[in-house]
C-alpha positions in Angstrom: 0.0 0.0 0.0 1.3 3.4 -0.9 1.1 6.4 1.5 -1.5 7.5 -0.5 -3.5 4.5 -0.5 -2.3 4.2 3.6 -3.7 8.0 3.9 -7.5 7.0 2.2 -7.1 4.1 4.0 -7.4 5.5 7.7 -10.0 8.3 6.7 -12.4 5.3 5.8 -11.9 3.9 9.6 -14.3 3.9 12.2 -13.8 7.1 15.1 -12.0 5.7 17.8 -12.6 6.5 21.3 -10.5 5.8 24.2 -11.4 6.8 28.1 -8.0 7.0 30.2 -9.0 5.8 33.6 -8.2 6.0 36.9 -8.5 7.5 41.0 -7.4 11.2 41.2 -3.5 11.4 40.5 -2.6 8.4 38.5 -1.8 10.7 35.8 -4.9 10.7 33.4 -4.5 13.9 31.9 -1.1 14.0 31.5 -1.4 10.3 29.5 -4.6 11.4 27.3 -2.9 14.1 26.6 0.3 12.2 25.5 -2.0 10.1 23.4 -4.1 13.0 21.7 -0.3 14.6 20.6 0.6 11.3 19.2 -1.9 10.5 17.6 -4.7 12.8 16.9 -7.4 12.2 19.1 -9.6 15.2 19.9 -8.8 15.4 24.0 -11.2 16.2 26.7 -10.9 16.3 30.3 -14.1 14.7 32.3 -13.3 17.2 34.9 -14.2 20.0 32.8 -17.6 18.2 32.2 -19.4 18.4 36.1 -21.6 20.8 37.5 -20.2 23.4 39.7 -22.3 22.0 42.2 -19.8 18.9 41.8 -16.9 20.9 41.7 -17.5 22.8 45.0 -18.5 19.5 46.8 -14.7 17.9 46.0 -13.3 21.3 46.7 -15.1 20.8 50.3 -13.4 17.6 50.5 -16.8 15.7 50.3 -16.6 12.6 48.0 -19.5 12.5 45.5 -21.9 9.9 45.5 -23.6 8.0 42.3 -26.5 10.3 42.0 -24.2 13.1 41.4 -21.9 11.3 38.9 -24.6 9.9 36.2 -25.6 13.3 34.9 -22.0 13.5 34.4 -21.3 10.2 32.9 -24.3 11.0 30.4 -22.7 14.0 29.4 -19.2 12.1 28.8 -21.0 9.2 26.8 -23.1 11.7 24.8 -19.6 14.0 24.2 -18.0 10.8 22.9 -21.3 9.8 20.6 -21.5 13.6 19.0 -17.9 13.0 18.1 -18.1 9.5 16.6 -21.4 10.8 14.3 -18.7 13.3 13.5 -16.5 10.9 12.5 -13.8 12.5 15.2 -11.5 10.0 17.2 -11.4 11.0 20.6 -9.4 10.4 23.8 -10.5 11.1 27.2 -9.5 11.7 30.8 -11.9 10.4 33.4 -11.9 8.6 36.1 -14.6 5.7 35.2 -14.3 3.7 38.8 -16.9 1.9 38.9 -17.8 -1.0 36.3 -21.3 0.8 36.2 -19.9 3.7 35.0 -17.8 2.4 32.4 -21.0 0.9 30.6 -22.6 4.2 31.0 -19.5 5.7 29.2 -19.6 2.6 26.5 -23.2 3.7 25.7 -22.0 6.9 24.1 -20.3 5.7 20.9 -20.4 2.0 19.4 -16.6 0.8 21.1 -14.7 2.5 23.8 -11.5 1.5 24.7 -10.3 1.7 28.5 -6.9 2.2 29.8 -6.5 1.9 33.4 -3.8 3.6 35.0 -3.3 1.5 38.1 -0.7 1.5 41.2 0.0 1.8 45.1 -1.8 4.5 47.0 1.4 5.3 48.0 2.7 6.2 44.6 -0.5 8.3 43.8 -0.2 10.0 46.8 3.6 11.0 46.1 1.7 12.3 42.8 -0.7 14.2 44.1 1.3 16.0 46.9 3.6 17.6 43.8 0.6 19.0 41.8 -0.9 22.6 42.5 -4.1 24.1 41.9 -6.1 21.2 41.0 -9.8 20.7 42.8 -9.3 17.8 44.1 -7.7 17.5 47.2 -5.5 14.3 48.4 -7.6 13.7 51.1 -10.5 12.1 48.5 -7.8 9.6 47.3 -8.9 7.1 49.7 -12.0 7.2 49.1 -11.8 6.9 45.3 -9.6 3.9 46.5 -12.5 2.1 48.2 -15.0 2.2 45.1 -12.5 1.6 42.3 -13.7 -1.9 40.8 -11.2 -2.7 38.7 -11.4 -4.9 35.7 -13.5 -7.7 35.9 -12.8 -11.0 34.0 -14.1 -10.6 30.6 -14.4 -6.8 30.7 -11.7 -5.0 28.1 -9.2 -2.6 29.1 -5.7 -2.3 28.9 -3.7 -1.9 32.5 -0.7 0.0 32.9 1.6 0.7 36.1 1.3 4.3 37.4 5.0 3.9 38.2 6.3 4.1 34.9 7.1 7.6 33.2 4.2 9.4 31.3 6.5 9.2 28.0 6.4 5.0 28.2 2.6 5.2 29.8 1.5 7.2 26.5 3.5 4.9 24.2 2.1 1.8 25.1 -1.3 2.9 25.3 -0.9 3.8 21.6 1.0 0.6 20.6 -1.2 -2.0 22.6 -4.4 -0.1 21.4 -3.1 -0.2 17.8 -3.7 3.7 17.5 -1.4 5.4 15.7 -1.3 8.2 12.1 -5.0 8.8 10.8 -6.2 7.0 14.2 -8.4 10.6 14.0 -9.1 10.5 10.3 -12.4 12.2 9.2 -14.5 10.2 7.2 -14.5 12.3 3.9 
């Protein structure tokens, strides 16, 4: 195949969509972000995506419960479906704990891919103590901690350590997701 061919190729692929997962400081952002440079991927931070009524509850140091996180979810799996009818790849930053609210995420477009950043509390913790003005304070990492379902037998996702640098987090997300150039093609 001929770059050419390669190029029309990847236009006439399906959107992808990939949700980079995780508690509070495991590096989501910096990873979704890493993969959006590489490859394409529109980027979005789920953070960006909850009410302020949300926002000022973590601020407060109060952990939110489900009722306040479907909205939210909704709003992340509807993001993800506008983009896919657009024909727009996209890559994401959110949490997704629970394994309910990963299958509220995978009802937005037709396949999402997960990738869980995973590692000691203590590692996370050493994260979150370097990082300034972000809402959420350390003191909600446990509690993110004691939801977090992780995969489930049967359930896709990639896993990756937390402990490894961004640079080689980012790379083999993109490699062991088989993203790479034109993963953002639009159809046209």
């Amino acid at each position: 195949m001929t770059g050419e061919q390669g190029a029309a190729a990847s236009r006439h692929q399906p959107p992808r969509h990939v949700v980079v997962m995780g508690v509070s400081g495991a590096g989501k952002t910096t990873v979704a972000r890493g993969i959006s440079a590489l490859t394409g991927l529109t980027f979005a931070e789920a953070d960006e995506f909850h009410s302020e009524a949300n926002v000022a509850r973590m601020r407060s140091g109060v952990p939110l419960d489900d009722d306040a996180r479907w909205p939210w979810l909704r709003a992340l799996a509807d993001w993800m479906a506008s983009r896919n009818a657009e024909g727009v790849s996209t890559v994401l930053a959110c949490s997704a704990l629970k394994r309910s609210y990963r299958e509220v995420l995978r009802q937005g477009p037709p396949s999402v891919d997960f990738v869980h950043l995973d590692g000691t509390a203590e590692v996370i913790r050493e994260r979150m103590a370097q990082r300034a003005g972000h809402y959420m304070p350390a003191s909600l990492l446990d509690s993110q901690l004691a939801i977090l379902e992780r995969f489930e037998p049967g359930e896709p996702g990639l896993v990756l350590d937390v402990a490894l640098p961004p640079d080689e987090l980012v790379s083999a997300a993109v490699n062991r997701l088989g993203l790479g150039a034109g993963a953002a093609a639009v159809d046209g």
